[in-house]
N, C-alpha and C positions, 0 to 999 in steps of 0.2 A: 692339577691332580685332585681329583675326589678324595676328602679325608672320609676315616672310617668311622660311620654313625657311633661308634661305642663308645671312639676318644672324643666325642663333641657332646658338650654339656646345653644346657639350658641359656647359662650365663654368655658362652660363646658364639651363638645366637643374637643375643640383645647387642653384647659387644659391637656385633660386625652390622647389627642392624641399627644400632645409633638411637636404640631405644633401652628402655630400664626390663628386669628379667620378670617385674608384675604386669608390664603389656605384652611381653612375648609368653605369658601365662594366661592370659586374658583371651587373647586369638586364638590358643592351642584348645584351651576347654572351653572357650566361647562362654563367659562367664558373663562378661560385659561388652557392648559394642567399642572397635577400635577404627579411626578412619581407612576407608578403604586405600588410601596409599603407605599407609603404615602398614595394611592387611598383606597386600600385595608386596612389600619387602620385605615383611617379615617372610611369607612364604619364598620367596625367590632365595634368599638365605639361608634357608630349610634346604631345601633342594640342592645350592651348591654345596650346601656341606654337610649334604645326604644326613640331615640329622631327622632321627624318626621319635619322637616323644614316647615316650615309658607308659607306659599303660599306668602301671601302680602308680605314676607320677602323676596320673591326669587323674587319676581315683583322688588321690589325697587332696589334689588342689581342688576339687566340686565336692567333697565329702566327707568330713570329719566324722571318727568315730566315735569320738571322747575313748577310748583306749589307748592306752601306752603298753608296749612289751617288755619283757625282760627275759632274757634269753642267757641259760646258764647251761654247763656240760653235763653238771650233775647236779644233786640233791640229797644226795646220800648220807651225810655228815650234819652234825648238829648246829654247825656253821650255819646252815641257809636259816635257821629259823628266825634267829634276827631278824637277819637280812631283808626279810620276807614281812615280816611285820612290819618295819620302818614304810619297807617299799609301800604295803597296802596302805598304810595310816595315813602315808601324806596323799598318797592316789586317789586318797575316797574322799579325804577332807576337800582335795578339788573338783569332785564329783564325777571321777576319771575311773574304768574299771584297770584290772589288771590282768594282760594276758601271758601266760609263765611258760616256757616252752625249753626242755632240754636238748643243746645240740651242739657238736666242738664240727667247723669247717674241716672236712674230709681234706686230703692232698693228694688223693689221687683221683678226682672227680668235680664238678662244679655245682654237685646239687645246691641247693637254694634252700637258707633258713625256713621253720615252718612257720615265723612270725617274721612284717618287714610291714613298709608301706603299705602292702594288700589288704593289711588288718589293723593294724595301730597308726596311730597319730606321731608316735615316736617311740626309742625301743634303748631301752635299757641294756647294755655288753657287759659282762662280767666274765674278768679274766682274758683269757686266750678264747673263747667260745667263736669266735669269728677270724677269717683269718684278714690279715692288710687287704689284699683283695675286693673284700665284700665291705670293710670298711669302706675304702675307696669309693666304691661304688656306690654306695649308698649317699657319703658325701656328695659324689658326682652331682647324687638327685636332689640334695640339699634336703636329705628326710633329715629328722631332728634327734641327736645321737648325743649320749652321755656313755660313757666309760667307767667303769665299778673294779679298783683291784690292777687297773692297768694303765699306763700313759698311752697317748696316743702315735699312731705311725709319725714318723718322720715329714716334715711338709705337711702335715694334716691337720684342720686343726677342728678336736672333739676334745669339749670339757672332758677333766677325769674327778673323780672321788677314791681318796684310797686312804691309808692309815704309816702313820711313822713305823718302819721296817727296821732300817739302819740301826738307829738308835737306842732303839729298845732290845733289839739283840744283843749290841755290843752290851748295856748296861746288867741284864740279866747274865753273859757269861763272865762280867766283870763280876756281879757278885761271888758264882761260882766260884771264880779263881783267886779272890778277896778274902772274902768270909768263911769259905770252906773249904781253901789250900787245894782244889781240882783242879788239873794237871796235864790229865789226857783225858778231853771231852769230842765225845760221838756228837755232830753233826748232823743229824737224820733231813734229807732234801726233801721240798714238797717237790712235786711235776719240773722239773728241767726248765720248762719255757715259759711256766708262770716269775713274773717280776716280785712277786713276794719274798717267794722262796731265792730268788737271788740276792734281792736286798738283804735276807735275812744271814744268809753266807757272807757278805760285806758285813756286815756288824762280826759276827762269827769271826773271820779273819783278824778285823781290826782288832778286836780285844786280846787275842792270842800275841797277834804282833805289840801293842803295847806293855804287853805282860812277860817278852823276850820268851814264850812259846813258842819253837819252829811248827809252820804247819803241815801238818801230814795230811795228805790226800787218800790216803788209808783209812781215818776217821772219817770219811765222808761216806754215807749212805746212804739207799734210796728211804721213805716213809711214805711217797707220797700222798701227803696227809689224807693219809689212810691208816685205822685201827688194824686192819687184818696185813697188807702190805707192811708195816711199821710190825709188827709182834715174828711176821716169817720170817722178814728180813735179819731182825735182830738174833732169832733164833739160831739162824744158820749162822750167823757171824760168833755169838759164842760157842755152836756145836764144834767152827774150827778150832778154837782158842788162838786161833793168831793173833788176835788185837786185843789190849791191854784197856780198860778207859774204867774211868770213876765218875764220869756222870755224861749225860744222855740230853742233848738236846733236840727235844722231839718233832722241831717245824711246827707241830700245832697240836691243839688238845685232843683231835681225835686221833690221830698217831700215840699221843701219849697214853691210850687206853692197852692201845696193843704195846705198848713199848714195859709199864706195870705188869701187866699180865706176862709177857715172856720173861722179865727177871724174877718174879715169884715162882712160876713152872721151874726156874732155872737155879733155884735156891737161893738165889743175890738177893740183900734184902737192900729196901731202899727206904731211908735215904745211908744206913750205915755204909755199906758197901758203896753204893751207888748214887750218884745226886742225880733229880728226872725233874727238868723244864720240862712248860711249853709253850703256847701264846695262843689267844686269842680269851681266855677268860671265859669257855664256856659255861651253861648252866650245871654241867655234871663236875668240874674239876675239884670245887670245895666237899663236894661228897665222896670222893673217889679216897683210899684207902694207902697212903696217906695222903689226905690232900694236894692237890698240886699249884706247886709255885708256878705260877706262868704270868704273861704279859695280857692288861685288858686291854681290848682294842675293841674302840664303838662302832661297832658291827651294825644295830640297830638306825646309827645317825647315819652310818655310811647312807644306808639305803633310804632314810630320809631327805638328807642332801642331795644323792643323787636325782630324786625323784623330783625334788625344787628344780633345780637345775634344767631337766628337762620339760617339767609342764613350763617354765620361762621360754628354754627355746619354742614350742609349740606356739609362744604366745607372740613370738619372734622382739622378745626383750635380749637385752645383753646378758650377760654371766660371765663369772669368775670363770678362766680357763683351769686354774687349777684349786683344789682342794683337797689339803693333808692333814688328817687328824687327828690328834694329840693318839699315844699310848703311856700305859703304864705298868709299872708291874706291880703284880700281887704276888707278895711272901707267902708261902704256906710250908708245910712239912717236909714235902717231896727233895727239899733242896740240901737239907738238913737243922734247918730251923725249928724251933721250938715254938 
């Protein structure tokens, strides 16, 4: 039985052909001469097992671009600017450009990223912006993939760079419930399917349960760190008055803008009434009114690291599979400190 060209890799080629995956690269893009009885297996091989080489795969192996990609859903929030810095500084220190592209994998269609093989040398993932899928497949072709904010699919194996979650949430709603006796804390979620914001609900939970706080699923809300999402939401939740809470865990510092702003609209003043986290330690949160308590997280090294990591793979060096980077938190006013 003919298998189907899509499931057969590169690698399963050389396998079946008793040669390494740089000679069954060599014959494909004719980069270098290979003896005509290797020539001749390897093609015979091709053929049984209908495998047809990837265009963008035969680009990449005759053609370097010096560019790498990074591919994100959005840009919207003051999150990326970090990000973006790191990304550039190490990309240019290796004399590598940088090509930025916004896009989250559809589910009901297969279009195709506007950055991959065809243009970069390797590509930067942040978040959920691709689905397993296209991960897959890209692995298939053996393009050179770093992961930013997210572990990788199951059986897969793509370096990741991301930042302590867990932890740092349990310890900031520890202080809450420590230092300033809060009791019934709002939960605000980022995106559902982002790993942050679930890790960050793990720390959430832990603290409550170490603190003999039953937890209510009632405190949990969307934000998804988002200002404008995070302030509607919160609004409609007090316009009901069904829920009771004294401080406000906001998933991240641009939820926290809109989270301030609908309890001022709403007369609560913060931090008396209200205690208001957040995380990530943006540039605006020491100047925001009353400053805010949240968690730093090296946003800027994130994307320096990851950027290491992947001009290595390009370079087809080893790398660390994984890397997790310290957080910490910053006290400020918003919590009710002084």
């Amino acid at each position: 039985m003919t298998r189907r060209s899509d499931s057969v890799t590169i690698r399963d080629v050389a396998r079946h052909a008793g040669v390494s995956v740089a000679t069954v690269s060599r014959y494909i893009n004719q980069t270098t001469p290979v003896s005509l009885e290797v020539a001749e297996r390897i093609q015979q091989i091709m053929l049984d097992m209908n495998f047809q080489p990837h265009a963008a795969a035969r680009h990449l192996a005759t053609k370097r671009t010096n560019t790498i990609g990074l591919i994100l859903h959005n840009m919207h929030t003051d999150f990326f600017a970090p990000l973006l810095s790191g990304i550039q500084a190490e990309a240019s220190e290796a004399q590598y450009n940088l090509l930025v592209a916004t896009y989250k994998s559809p589910k009901l269609n297969n279009s195709q990223p506007p950055i991959g093989p065809h243009n970069t040398d390797g590509m930067l993932v942040f978040a959920d912006s691709l689905s397993e899928e296209h991960l897959t497949t890209l692995c298939q072709d053996q393009f050179p993939l770093v992961l930013i904010h997210r572990t990788p699919p199951v059986n897969i194996n793509i370096p990741f760079v991301t930042v302590e979650n867990k932890a740092a949430t349990r310890n900031i709603i520890d202080h809450l419930i420590e230092v300033h006796n809060r009791r019934s804390i709002l939960f605000m979620h980022g995106p559902r399917e982002q790993e942050d914001s679930q890790w960050r609900e793990q720390g959430y939970r832990e603290s409550l349960t170490a603190h003999g706080i039953a937890f209510n699923p009632n405190m949990l809300i969307d934000g998804e760190f988002n200002g404008e999402v995070a302030y509607r939401n919160l609004k409609d939740l007090i316009a009901e008055g069904k829920h009771q809470f004294d401080a406000i865990f906001t998933g991240d510092d641009d939820a926290a803008l809109g989270v301030l702003t609908a309890l001022d609209e709403s007369g609560i003043q913060v931090p008396r009434d209200v205690s208001v986290v957040g995380f990530d330690d943006s540039r605006l949160s020491a100047f925001l009114n009353p400053a805010l308590t949240t968690v730093r997280a090296p946003t800027q090294e994130v994307g320096r690291r990851a950027t290491s990591l992947l001009l290595q793979l390009i370079k087809n060096q080893p790398v660390k599979p994984e890397t997790l980077l310290p957080t910490e938190i910053i006290i400020r006013r918003s919590c009710g400190c002084q």
